[in-house]
SEDO-16925 format. One record per atom (N, C-alpha, C, O): x negated, z, y negated; residue in one letter. Coordinates in steps of 0.02 Angstrom, whole numbers, plus 50000, padded with zeros to 5 digits. Each point is the difference from the previous one (the first is absolute). Example, Ala and Ser with C-alpha at 12.3 -4.5 7.8 and 13.67 -1.06 7.14 Angstrom:
2
493405039050284A
500455000049941A
499555000049940A
499485003350001A
500704993149946S
499585000349941S
500395003749945S
499755000849945S
% end
This chain:
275
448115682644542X
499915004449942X
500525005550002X
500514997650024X
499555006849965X
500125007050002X
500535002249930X
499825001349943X
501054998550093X
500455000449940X
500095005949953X
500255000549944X
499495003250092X
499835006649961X
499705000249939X
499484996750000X
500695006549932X
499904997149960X
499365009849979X
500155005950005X
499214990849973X
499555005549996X
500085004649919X
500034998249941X
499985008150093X
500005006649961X
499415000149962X
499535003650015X
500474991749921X
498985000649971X
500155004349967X
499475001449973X
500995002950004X
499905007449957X
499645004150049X
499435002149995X
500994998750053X
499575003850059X
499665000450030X
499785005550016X
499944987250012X
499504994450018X
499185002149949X
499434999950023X
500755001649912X
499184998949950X
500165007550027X
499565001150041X
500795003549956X
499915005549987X
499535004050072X
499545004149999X
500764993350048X
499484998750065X
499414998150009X
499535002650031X
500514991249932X
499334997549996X
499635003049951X
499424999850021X
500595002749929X
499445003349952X
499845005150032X
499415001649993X
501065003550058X
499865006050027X
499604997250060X
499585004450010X
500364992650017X
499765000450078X
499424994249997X
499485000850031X
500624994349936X
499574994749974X
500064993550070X
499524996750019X
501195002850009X
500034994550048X
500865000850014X
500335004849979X
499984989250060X
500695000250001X
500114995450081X
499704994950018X
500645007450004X
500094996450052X
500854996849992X
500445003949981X
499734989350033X
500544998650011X
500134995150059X
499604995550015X
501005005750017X
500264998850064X
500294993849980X
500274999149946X
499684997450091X
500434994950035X
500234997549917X
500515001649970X
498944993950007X
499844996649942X
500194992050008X
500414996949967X
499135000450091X
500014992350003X
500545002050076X
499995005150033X
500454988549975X
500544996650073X
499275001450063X
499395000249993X
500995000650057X
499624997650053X
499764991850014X
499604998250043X
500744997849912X
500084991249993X
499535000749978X
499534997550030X
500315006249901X
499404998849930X
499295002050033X
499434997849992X
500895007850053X
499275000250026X
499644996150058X
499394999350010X
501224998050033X
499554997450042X
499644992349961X
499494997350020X
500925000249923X
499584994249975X
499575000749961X
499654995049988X
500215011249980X
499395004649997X
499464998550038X
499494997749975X
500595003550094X
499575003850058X
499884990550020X
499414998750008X
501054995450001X
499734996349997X
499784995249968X
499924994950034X
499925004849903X
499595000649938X
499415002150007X
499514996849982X
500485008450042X
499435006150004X
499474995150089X
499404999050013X
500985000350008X
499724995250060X
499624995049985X
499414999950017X
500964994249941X
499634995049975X
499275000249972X
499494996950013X
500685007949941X
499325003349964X
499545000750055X
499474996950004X
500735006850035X
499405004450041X
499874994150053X
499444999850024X
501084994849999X
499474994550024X
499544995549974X
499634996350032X
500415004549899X
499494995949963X
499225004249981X
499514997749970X
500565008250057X
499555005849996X
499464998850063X
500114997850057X
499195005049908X
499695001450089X
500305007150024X
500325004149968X
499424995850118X
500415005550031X
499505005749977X
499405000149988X
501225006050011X
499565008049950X
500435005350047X
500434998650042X
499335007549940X
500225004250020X
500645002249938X
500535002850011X
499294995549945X
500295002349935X
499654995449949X
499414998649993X
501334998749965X
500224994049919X
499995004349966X
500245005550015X
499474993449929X
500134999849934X
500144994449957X
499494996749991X
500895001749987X
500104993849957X
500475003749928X
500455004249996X
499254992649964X
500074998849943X
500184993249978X
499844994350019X
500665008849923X
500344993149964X
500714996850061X
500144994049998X
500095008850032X
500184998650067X
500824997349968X
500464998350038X
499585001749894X
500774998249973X
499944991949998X
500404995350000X
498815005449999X
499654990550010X
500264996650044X
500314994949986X
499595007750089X
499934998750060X
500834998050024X
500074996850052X
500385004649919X
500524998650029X
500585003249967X
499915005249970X
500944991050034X
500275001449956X
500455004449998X
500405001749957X
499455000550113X
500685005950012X
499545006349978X
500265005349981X
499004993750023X
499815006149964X
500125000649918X
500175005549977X
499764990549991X
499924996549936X
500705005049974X
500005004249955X
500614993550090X
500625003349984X
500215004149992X
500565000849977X
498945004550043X
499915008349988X
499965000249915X
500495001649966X
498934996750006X
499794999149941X
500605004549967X
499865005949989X
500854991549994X
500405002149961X
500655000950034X
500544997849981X
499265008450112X
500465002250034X
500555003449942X
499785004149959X
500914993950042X
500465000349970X
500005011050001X
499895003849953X
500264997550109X
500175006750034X
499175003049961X
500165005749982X
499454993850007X
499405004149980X
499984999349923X
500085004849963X
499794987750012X
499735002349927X
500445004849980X
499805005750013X
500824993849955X
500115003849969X
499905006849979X
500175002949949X
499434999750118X
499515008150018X
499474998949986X
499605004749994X
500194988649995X
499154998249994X
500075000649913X
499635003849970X
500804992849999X
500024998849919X
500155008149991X
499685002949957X
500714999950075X
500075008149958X
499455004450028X
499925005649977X
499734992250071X
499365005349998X
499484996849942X
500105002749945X
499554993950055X
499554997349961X
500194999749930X
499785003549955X
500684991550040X
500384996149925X
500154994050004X
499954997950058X
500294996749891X
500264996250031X
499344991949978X
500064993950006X
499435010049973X
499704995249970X
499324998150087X
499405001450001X
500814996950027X
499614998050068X
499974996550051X
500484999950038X
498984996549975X
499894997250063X
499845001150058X
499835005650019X
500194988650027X
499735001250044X
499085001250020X
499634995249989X
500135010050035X
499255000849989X
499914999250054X
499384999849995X
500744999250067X
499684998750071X
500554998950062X
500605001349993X
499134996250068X
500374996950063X
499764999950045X
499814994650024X
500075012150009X
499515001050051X
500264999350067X
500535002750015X
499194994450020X
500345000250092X
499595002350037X
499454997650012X
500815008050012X
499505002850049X
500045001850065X
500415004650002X
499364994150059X
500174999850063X
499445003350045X
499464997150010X
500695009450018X
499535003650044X
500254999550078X
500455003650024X
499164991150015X
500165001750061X
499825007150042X
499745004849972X
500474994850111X
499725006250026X
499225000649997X
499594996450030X
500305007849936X
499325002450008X
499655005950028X
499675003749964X
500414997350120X
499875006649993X
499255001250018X
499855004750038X
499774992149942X
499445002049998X
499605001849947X
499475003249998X
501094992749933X
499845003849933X
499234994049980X
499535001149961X
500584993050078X
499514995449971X
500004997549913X
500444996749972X
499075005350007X
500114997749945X
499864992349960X
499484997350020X
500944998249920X
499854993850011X
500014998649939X
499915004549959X
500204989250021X
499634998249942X
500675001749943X
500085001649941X
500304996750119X
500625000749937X
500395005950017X
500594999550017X
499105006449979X
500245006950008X
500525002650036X
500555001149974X
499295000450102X
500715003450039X
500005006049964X
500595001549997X
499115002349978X
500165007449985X
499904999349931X
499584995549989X
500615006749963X
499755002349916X
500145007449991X
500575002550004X
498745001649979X
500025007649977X
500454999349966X
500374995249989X
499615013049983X
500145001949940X
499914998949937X
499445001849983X
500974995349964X
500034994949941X
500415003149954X
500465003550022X
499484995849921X
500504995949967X
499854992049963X
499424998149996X
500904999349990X
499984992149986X
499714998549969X
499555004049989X
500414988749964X
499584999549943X
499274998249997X
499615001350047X
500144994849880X
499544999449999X
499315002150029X
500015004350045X
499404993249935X
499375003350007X
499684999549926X
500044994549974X
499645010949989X
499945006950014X
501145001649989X
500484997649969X
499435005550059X
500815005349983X
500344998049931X
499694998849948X
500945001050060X
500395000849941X
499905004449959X
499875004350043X
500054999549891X
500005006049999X
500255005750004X
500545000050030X
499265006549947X
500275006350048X
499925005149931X
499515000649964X
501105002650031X
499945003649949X
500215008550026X
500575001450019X
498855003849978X
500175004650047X
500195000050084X
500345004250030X
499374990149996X
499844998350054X
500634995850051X
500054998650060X
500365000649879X
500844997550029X
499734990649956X
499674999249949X
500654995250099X
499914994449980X
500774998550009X
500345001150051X
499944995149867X
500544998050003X
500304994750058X
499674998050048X
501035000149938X
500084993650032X
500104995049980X
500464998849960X
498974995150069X
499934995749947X
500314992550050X
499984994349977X
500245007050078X
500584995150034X
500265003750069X
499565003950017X
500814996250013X
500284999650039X
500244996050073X
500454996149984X
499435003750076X
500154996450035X
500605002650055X
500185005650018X
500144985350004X
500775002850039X
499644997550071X
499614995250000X
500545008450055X
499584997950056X
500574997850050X
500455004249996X
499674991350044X
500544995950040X
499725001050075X
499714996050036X
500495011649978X
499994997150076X
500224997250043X
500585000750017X
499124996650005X
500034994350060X
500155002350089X
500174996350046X
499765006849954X
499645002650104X
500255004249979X
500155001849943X
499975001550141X
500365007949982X
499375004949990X
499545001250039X
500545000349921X
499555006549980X
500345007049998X
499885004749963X
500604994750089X
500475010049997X
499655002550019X
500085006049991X
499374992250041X
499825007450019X
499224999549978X
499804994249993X
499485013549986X
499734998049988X
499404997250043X
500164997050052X
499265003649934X
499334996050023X
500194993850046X
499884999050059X
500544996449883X
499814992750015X
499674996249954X
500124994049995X
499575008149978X
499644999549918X
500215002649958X
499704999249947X
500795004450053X
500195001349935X
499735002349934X
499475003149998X
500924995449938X
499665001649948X
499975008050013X
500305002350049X
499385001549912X
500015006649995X
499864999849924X
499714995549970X
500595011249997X
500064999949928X
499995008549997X
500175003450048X
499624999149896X
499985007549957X
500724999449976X
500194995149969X
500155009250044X
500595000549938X
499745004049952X
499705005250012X
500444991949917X
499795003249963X
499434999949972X
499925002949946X
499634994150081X
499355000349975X
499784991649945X
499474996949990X
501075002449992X
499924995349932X
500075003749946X
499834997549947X
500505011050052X
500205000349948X
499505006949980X
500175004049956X
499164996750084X
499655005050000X
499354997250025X
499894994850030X
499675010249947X
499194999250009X
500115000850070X
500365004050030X
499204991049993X
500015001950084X
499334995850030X
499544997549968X
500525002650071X
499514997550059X
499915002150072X
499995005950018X
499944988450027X
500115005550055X
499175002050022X
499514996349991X
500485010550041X
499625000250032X
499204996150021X
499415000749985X
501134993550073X
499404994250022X
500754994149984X
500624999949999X
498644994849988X
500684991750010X
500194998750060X
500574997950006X
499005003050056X
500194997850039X
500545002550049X
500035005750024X
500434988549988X
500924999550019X
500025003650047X
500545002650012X
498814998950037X
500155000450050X
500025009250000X
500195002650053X
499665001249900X
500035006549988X
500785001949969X
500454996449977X
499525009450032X
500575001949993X
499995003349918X
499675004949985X
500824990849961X
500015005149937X
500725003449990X
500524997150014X
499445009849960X
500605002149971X
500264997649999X
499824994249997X
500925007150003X
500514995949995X
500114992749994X
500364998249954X
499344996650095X
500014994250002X
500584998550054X
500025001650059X
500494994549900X
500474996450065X
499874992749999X
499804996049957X
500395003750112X
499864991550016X
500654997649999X
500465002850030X
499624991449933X
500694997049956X
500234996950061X
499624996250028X
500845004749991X
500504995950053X
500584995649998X
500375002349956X
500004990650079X
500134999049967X
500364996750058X
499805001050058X
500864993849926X
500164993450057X
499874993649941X
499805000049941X
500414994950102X
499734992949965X
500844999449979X
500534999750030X
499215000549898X
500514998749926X
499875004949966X
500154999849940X
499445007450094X
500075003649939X
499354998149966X
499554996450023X
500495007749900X
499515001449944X
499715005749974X
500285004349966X
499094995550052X
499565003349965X
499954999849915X
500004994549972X
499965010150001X
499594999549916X
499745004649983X
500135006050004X
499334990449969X
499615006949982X
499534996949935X
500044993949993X
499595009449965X
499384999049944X
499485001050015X
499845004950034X
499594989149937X
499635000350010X
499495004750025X
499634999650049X
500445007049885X
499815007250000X
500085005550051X
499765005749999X
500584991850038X
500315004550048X
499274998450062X
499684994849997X
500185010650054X
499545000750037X
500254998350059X
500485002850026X
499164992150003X
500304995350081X
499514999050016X
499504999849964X
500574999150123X
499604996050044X
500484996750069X
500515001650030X
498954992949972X
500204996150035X
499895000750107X
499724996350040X
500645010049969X
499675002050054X
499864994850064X
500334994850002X
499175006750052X
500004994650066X
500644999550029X
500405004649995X
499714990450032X
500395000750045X
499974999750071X
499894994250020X
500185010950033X
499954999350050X
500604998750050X
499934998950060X
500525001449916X
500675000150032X
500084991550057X
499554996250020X
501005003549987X
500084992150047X
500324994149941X
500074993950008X
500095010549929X
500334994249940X
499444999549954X
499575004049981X
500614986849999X
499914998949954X
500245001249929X
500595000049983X
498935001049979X
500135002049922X
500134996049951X
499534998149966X
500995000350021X
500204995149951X
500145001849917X
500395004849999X
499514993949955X
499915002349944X
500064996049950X
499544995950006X
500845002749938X
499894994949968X
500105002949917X
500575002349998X
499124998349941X
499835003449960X
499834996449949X
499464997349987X
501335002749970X
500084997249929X
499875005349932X
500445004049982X
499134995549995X
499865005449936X
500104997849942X
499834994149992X
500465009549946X
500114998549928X
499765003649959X
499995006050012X
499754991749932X
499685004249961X
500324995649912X
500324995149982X
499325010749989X
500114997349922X
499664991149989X
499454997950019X
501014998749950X
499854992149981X
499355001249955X
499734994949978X
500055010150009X
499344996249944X
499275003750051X
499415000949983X
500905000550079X
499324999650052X
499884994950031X
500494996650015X
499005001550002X
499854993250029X
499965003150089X
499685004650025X
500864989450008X
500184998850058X
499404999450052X
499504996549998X
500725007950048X
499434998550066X
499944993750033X
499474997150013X
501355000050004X
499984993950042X
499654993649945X
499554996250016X
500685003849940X
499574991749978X
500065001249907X
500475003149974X
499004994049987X
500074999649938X
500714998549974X
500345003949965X
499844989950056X
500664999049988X
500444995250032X
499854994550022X
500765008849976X
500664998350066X
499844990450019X
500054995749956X
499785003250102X
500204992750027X
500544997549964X
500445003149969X
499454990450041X
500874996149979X
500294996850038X
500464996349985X
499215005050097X
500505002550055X
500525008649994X
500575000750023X
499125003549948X
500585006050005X
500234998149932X
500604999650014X
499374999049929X
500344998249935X
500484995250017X
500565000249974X
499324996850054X
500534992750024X
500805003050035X
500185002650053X
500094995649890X
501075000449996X
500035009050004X
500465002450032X
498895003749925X
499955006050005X
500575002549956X
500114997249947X
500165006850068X
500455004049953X
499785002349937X
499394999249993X
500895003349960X
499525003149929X
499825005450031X
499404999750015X
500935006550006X
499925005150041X
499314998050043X
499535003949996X
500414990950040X
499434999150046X
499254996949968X
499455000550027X
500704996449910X
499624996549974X
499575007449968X
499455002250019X
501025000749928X
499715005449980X
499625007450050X
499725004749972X
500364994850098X
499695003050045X
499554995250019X
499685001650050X
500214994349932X
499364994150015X
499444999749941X
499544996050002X
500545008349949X
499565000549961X
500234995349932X
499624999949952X
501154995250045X
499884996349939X
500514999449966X
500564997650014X
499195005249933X
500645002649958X
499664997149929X
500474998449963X
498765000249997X
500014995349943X
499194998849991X
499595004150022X
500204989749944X
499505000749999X
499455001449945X
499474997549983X
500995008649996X
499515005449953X
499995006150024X
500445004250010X
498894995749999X
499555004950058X
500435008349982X
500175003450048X
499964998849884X
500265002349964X
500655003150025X
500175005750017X
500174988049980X
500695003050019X
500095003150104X
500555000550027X
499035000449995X
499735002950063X
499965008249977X
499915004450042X
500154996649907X
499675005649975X
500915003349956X
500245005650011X
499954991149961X
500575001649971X
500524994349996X
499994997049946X
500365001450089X
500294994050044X
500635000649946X
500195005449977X
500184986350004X
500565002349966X
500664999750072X
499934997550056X
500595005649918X
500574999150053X
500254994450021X
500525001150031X
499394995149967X
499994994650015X
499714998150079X
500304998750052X
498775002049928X
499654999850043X
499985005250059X
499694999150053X
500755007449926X
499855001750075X
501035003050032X
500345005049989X
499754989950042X
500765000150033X
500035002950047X
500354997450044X
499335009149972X
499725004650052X
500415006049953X
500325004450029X
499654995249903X
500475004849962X
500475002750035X
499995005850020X
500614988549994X
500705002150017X
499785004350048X
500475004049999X
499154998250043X
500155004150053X
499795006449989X
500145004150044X
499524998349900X
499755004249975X
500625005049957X
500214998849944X
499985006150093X
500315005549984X
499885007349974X
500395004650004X
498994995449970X
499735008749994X
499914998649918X
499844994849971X
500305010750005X
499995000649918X
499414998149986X
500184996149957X
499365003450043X
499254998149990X
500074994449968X
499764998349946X
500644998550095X
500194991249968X
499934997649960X
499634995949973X
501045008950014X
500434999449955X
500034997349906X
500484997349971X
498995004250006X
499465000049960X
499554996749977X
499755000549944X
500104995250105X
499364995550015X
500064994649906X
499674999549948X
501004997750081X
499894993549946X
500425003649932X
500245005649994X
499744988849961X
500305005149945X
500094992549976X
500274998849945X
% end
C-alpha cells in the first residue's frame, strides 16, 4: 500500500474536470502478486476463455474481499460520493491475446458505453449524473497501450455527448487509452464514456473492479452481503456491505451512528447533515 498520503481536495477537483483519475503505485508489489494469485485460483475453477468476466468476485476469495475497505482509497471514495455508501459491484476481468479480435461469450472487446442500467439512468439536457463510481486495480502491466486497455472520453460525463460510432475499434475524438503498471488505480463514474478495447498485444489483461455507490441503491453483486464477508467485518466494512439497520428507511436518511464512513468525510457538505 502506498505511504503517500492522497491530495482529495485536488484529487475531486480533477476528477469532476476530466471525469477519471489515475493513481500510481497504490497496492505493494507483495499485495499484488497475492492478488494475481487469487486471481489464478478463480480462473482454475473457470472453463478455458479467451476473456472472464466475473462478478461478485469479493465472494470468490479473500484477498480480493480486502480491497472492499482499501485503507489508501476510501477516504477519496467517501469524499467523492458522500459518506453514506456501499459497496455496488466486484468485477474481474481478464482479456487474453486476441489478435484476431474473436469474439466470445464473455466479451474480449466492449464498445462505447457508459454504465448502468437498462433502459438508462436518467438524463437531464442530455448529461446523466453520477450515480456510483468505480476504483479499477490493475493487475498486468498495462504501460503501454493496445493491450486491452480501457479507453475513456475525458470529460464527457460532464456534457451531452456521444460518440460518433460504438464501435472500439474506430477512432473517437479525444479518446485516451488509460495506462497503467500493476498497483496502480484507475477511477472513474459510471457516466463517464469507455470502452473496453481488443487486445492484440503479447499481454494479458488483468483488471479487477470494485465500485460504490449510494447505500439506498440496490447492489449488483448479491441482494444481500454473505455471512462469509460479514464474519469478524469491521463497522466501516459492514456498512460498505450494505448493513447498517433494519428499517428500510434509515437507507434513505441513516442516523450517525449507522454510517462510520462519516469520520472520513471532510468537505463542508457534511457538515450539516445531523442536527
Amino acid at each position: 500500500m502506498t505511504t503517500n498520503k492522497l491530495d482529495i481536495p485536488a484529487l475531486i477537483q480533477r476528477f469532476n474536470e476530466d471525469g477519471y483519475l489515475i493513481l500510481p503505485g497504490i497496492l505493494s508489489e507483495d499485495k499484488v502478486n497475492r492478488l494475481n494469485a487469487a486471481i489464478d485460483r478463480i480462473v482454475a475453477e473457470e472453463p478455458e476463455s479467451l476473456a472472464y468476466n466475473i462478478y461478485n468476485s469479493v465472494e470468490r476469495d479473500d484477498e480480493i474481499a480486502s480491497l472492499i475497505d482499501e485503507p489508501s482509497l476510501l477516504p477519496l471514495m467517501v469524499n467523492l460520493l458522500g459518506f453514506n455508501i456501499q459497496l455496488h459491484i466486484s468485477h474481474l476481468t481478464i482479456r487474453k491475446p486476441n489478435p484476431n479480435d474473436v469474439k466470445t461469450e464473455s466479451h474480449s472487446f466492449i464498445n462505447w458505453h457508459q454504465d448502468g442500467p437498462h433502459p438508462q439512468f436518467p438524463q437531464q439536457n442530455g448529461i446523466t449524473s453520477t450515480y456510483y463510481i468505480k476504483t479499477c486495480y490493475i493487475l498486468s502491466d498495462m504501460s503501454q497501450p493496445d493491450r486491452g486497455n480501457t479507453k475513456v472520453i475525458p470529460g464527457s460525463h460532464n456534457k451531452s455527448f456521444h460518440p460518433g460510432s460504438q464501435d472500439v475499434n474506430g477512432q473517437v475524438a479525444g479518446e485516451v487509452q488509460v495506462c497503467g503498471k500493476p498497483g496502480d488505480v484507475f477511477i472513474f463514474p459510471q457516466n463517464l464514456w469507455h470502452a473496453g478495447a481488443p487486445n492484440r498485444s503479447e499481454f494479458t489483461r488483468r483488471q479487477l473492479f470494485l465500485g460504490y455507490s449510494p447505500i439506498w441503491m440496490r447492489p449488483i453483486d448479491y441482494r444481500n452481503a454473505s455471512d462469509r464477508l460479514l464474519e469478524n467485518a469491521s463497522p466501516e466494512r459492514k456498512q460498505l456491505l450494505g448493513v447498517i439497520d433494519k428499517d428500510p428507511f434509515k437507507y434513505y436518511v441513516p442516523q450517525e451512528a449507522m454510517v462510520p464512513l462519516k469520520a472520513l468525510y471532510v468537505q463542508d457538505a457534511g457538515k450539516s447533515v445531523y442536527k
